[in-house]
C-alpha positions in Angstrom: -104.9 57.9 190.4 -102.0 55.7 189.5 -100.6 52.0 189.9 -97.3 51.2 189.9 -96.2 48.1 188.9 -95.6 45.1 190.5 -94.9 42.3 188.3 -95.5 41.2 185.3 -96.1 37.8 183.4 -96.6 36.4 180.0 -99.5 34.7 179.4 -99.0 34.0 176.1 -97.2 35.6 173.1 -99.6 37.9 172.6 -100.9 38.9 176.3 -99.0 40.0 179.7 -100.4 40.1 182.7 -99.8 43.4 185.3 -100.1 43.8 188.4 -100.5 47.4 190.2 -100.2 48.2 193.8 -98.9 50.9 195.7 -100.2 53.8 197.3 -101.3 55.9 194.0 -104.6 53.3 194.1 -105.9 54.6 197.6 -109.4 55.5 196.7 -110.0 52.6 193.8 -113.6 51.4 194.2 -113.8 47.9 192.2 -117.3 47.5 190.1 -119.3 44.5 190.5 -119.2 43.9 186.5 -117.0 41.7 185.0 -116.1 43.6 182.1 -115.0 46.4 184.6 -112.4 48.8 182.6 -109.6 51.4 183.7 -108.9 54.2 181.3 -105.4 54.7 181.3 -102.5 57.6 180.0 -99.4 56.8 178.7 -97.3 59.8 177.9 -96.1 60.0 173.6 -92.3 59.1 173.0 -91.1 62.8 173.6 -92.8 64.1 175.9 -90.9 65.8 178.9 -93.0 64.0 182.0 -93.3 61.2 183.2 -96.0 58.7 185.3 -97.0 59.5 187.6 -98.7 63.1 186.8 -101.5 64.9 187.3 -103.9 64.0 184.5 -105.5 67.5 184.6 -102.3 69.5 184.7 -101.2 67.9 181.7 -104.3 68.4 179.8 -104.2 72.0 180.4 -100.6 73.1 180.2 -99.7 70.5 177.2 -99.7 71.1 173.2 -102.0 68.7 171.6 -98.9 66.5 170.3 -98.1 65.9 174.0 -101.2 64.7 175.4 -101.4 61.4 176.8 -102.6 58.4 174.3 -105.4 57.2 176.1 -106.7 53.2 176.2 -109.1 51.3 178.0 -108.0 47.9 179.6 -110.4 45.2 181.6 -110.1 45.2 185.2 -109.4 41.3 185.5 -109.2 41.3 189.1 -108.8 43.2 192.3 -107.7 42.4 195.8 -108.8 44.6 197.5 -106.5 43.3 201.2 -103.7 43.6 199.0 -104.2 46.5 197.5 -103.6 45.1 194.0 -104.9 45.8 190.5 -104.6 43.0 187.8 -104.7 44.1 184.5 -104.3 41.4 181.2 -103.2 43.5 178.0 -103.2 42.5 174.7 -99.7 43.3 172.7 -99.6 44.5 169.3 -97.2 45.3 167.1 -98.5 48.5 166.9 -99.5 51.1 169.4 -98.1 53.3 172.2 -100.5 50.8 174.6 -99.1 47.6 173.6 -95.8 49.3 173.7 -96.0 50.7 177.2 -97.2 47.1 178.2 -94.6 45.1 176.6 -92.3 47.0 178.4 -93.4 47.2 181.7 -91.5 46.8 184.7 -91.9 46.7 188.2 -91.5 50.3 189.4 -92.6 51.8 186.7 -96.5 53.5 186.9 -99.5 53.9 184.9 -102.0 56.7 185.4 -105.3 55.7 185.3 -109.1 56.6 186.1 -112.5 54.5 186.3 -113.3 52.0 186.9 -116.0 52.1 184.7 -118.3 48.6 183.1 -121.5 47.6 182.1 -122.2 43.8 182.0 -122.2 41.3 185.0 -123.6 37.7 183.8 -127.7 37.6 184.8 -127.8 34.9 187.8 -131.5 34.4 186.1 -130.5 33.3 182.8 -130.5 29.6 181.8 -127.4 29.9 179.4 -124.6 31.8 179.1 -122.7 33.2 175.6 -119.6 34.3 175.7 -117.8 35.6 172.4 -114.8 37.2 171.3 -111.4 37.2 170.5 -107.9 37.9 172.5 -109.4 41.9 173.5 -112.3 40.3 175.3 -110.7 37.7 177.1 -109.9 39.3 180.4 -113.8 40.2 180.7 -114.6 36.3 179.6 -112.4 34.7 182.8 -113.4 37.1 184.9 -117.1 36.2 183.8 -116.4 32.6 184.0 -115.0 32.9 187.4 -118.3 34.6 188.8 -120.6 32.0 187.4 -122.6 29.6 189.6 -121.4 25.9 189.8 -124.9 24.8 188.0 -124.5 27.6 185.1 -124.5 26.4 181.6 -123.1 28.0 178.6 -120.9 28.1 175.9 -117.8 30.6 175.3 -116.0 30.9 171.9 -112.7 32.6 171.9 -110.4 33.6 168.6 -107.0 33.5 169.2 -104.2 32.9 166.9 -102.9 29.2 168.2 -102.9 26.3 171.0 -100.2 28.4 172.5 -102.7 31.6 172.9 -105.0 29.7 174.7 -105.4 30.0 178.6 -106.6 28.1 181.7 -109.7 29.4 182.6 -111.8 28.0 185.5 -115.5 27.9 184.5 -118.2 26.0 185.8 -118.5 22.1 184.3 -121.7 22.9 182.9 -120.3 25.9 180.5 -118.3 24.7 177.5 -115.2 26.6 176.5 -114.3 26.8 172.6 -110.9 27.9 171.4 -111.1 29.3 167.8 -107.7 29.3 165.9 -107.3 31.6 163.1 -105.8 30.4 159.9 -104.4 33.4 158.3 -106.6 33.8 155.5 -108.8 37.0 156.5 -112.3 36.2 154.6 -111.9 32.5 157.1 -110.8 34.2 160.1 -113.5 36.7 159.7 -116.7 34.6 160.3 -114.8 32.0 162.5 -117.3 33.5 165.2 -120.4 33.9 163.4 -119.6 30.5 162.0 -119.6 28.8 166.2 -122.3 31.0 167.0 -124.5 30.2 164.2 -123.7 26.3 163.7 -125.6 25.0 167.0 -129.1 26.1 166.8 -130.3 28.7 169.3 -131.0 27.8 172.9 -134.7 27.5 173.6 -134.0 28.8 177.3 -133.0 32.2 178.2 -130.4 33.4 176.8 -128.0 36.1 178.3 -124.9 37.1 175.6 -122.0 39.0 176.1 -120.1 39.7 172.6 -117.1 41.5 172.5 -114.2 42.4 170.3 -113.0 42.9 166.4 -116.1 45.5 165.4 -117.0 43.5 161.9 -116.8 39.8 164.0 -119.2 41.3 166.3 -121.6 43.4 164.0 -122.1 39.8 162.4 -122.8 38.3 165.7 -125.1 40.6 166.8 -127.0 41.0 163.8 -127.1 37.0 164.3 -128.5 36.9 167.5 -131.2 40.1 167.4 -132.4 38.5 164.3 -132.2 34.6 163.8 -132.2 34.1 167.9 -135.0 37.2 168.3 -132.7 37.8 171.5 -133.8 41.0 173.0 -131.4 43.8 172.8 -131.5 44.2 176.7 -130.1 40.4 176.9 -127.0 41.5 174.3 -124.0 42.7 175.9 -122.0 43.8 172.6 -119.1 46.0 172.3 -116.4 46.8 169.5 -112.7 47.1 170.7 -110.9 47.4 168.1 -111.6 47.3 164.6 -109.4 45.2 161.4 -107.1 47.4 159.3 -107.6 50.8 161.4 -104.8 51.9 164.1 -105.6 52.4 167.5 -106.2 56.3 167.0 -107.8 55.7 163.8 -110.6 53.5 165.5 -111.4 55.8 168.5 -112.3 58.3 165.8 -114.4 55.9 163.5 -116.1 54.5 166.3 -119.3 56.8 167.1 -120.0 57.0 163.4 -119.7 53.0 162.9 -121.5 52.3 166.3 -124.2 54.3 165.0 -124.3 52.6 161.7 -124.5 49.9 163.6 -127.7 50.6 165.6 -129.4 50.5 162.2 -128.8 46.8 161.1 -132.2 45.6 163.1 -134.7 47.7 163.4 
């Protein structure tokens, strides 16, 4: 399956919006969770193809070194009369992703499969927590936008300045937090454990989705299983990327920290 792209807009300095139509997205089922993903393949520097391409051709006929650098991005919307995938991707420095995305322009195309997700706010729950950084932010509008005029909740988003902050609609009852770093790493660090932890925990039910740099959201999910007692099955908690490790260099540490992970609470 493959988009081609539209258009594309700046949200920010760090984050550009894409939109994918076309034919190549015939077929695309859309997920009813708001944290839906796409995993997508973006052909190395030199290799001789180009998108679109069969993703299993390639996998068998190409040398290691070729194959394409696969990323996951959130599905932040579909319309599904126009036949249009919205994707919002973070742009680093760093990274043939961010690359790819900085650089996109209408006509070119992105392979793709999924979608794939796993968290959809509970209709049942009497508040809502939503917590990450600039990775999870797709996932938190997209949650906002789904929630119930009466909902109540709190989200807390890290993001580098006033001019990385976005509109989001939300319901009047859900409080929205912008967290700006300050450029010292031990600060920026707990700047979410430090919002999550400073009101005290709310005596309703809870429902928490906590995504995005792995150390900020070990410490907020330690937090919450242990000084909240919130029950794992009301935790939605996910590391994207992780501080100091490339792109590649994460996907490979991940199982072995996820794991490490698992054994913080017993």
């Amino acid at each position: 399956m493959y988009g081609t792209v539209q258009s594309t807009t700046w949200l920010s300095p760090a984050m550009v919006r894409i939109v994918l139509g076309g034919d190549g997205l015939a077929g695309f089922e859309p997920r009813v969770e708001t944290d839906a993903y796409v995993n997508v393949a973006i052909p190395p520097e030199h290799a001789d193809y180009t998108a679109p391409f069969d993703l299993d051709r390639i996998r068998n006929e190409q040398p290691a070194e070729l194959q394409p650098h696969r990323r996951r991005y959130t599905v932040r919307r579909f319309d599904a009369s126009a036949g249009e995938l919205t994707l919002d991707v973070v742009v680093h420095e760093r990274g043939p992703g961010g690359m790819w995305a900085a650089g996109a322009a209408p006509g070119d195309a992105l392979v793709l499969t999924g979608p794939g997700g796993g968290y959809h706010p509970d209709p049942a729950a009497d508040h809502h927590l939503l917590a990450g950084d600039e990775s999870a932010l797709p996932a938190i509008g997209a949650s906002l936008e789904v929630l119930p005029t009466g909902a109540r909740g709190t989200a807390l988003i890290v993001v580098d300045g006033p001019d990385h902050e976005l509109d989001l609609v939300h319901p009047p009852g859900v409080e929205v937090r912008w967290l700006h770093r300050t450029g010292e790493e031990p600060v920026d660090e707990r700047l979410l454990l430090d919002a999550v932890s400073a009101p005290p925990s709310p005596a309703s039910r809870l429902h928490a989705f906590v995504h995005g740099e792995a150390g900020e959201v070990r410490a907020v999910r330690r937090h919450l299983l242990t000084e909240w007692e919130l029950s794992r099955a009301s935790l939605s908690c996910s590391p994207y990327w992780r501080r100091h490790l490339a792109d590649e260099a994460w996907r490979q540490a991940k199982p072995a920290w996820s794991a490490e992970v698992e054994r913080d609470v017993a």
